[in-house]
C-alpha positions as MATLAB code, in Angstrom:
seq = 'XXXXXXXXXXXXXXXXXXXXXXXXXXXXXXXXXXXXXXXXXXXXXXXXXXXXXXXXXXXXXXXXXXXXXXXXXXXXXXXXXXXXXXXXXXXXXXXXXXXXXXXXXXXXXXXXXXXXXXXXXXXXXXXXXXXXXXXXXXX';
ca = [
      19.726   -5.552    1.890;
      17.530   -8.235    2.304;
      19.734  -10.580    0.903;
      21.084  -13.716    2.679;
      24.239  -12.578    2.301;
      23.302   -9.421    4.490;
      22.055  -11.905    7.305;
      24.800  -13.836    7.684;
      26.772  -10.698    8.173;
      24.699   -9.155   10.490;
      24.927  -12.130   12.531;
      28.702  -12.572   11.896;
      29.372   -9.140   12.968;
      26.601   -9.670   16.530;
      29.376  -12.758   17.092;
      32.221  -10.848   16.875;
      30.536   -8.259   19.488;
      29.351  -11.023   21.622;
      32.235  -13.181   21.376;
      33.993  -10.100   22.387;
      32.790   -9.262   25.605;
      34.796  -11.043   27.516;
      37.710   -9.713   26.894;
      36.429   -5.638   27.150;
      34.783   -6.985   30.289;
      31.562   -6.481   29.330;
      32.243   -2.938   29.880;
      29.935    0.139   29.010;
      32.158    0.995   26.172;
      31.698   -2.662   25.200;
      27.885   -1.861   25.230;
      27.769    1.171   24.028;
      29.039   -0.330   20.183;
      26.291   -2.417   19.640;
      23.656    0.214   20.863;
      25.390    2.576   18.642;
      25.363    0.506   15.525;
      21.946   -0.496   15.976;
      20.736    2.861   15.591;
      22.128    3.618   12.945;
      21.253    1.007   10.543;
      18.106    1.154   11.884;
      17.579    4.640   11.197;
      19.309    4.000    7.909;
      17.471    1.339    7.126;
      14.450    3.276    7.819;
      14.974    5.143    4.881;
      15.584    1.904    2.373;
      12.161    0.389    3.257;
      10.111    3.584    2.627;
      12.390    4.082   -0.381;
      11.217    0.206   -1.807;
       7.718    1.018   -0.522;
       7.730    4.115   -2.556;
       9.096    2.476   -5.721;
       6.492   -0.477   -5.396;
       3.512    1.860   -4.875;
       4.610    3.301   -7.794;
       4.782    0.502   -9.971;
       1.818   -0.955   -8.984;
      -0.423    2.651   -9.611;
       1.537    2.161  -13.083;
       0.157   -0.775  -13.170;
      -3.390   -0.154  -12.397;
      -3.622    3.096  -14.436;
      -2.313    0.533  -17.577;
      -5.424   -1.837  -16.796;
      -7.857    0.968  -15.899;
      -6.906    2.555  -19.740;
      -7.317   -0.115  -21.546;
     -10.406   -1.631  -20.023;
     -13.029    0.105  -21.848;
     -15.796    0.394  -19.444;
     -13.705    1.510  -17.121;
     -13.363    5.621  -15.805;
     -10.049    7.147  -17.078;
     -10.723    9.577  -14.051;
      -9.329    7.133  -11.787;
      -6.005    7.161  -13.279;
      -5.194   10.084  -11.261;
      -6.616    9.051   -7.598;
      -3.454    9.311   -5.511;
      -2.914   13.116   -6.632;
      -6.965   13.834   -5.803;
      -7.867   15.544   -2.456;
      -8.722   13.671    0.764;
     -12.422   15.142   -0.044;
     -12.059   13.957   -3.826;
     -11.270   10.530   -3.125;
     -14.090   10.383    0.007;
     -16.954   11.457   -3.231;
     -15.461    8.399   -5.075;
     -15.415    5.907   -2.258;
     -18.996    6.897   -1.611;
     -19.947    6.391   -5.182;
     -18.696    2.709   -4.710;
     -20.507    2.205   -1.224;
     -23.561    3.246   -3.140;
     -22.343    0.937   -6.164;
     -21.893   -2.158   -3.482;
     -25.493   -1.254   -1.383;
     -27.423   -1.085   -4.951;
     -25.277   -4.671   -6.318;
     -26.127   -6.602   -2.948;
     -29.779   -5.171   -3.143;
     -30.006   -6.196   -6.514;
     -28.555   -9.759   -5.555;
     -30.974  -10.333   -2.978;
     -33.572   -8.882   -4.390;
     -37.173  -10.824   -5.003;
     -36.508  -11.561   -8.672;
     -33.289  -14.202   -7.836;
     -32.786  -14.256   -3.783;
     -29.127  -14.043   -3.751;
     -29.342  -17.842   -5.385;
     -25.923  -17.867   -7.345;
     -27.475  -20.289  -10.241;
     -29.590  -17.248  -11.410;
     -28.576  -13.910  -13.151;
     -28.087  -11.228  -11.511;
     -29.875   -7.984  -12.145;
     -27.489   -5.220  -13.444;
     -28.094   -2.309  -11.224;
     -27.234    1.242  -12.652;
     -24.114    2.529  -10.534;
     -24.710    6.170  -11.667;
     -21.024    6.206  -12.417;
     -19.275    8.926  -15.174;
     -16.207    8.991  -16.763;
     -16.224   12.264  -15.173;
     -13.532   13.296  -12.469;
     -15.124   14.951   -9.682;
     -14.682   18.707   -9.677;
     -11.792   20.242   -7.895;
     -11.794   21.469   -4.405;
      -8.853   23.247   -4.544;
      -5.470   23.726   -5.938;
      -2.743   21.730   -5.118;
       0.698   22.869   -4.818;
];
């Protein structure tokens, strides 16, 4: 689907039904086709789009996981974030809020005010390449 091609038929076939009317006299029957046929490719196409937002998601962790592996500073752990707990993944986003408070502390910090045309400090982010312990287990 979201092809030209699919367009123009959609509106080709809305035409037809329009173009139609006339001559079922507008009737409910006449009404009752389009209402029909809207549901259902809209509950069909329902489907499509979280089947292409599925596939992208996918790609794009494959993606990231490629990037976080071969960066070497980076933590393998987070290869595996979208099968972590809800409580998992709020320990690592608070390890980043922490990570973000101590780098804008350290950029505005008496030794270089936030100027951009000095270093900045590099702040420990008391970060592992440890995955935080399991809460539970997931079936």
């Amino acid at each position: 689907m979201g092809q030209p091609w699919a367009f123009v038929l959609s509106v080709m076939m809305l035409l037809v039904w329009a173009i139609s009317g006339p001559f079922f006299g507008f009737s409910e029957t006449w009404q009752l086709i389009i209402n029909t046929a809207t549901t259902i490719v809209t509950f069909l196409m329902v489907f499509l789009i979280q089947n292409t937002q599925n596939r992208d998601a996918r790609a794009f962790n494959l993606k990231l996981d490629e990037l976080i592996r071969s960066t070497k500073k980076a933590r393998n752990a987070l290869i595996d974030l979208e099968n972590m707990t809800d409580e998992e993944l709020s320990e690592i986003q608070k390890q980043f809020e922490r990570i973000g408070r101590k780098a804008n502390a350290a950029a505005i910090g008496p030794d270089n005010e936030g100027r951009p045309d000095r270093p900045q400090r590099q702040a420990d982010d008391g970060l592992t390449d440890k995955a935080p312990e399991r809460v539970g287990t997931r079936n």
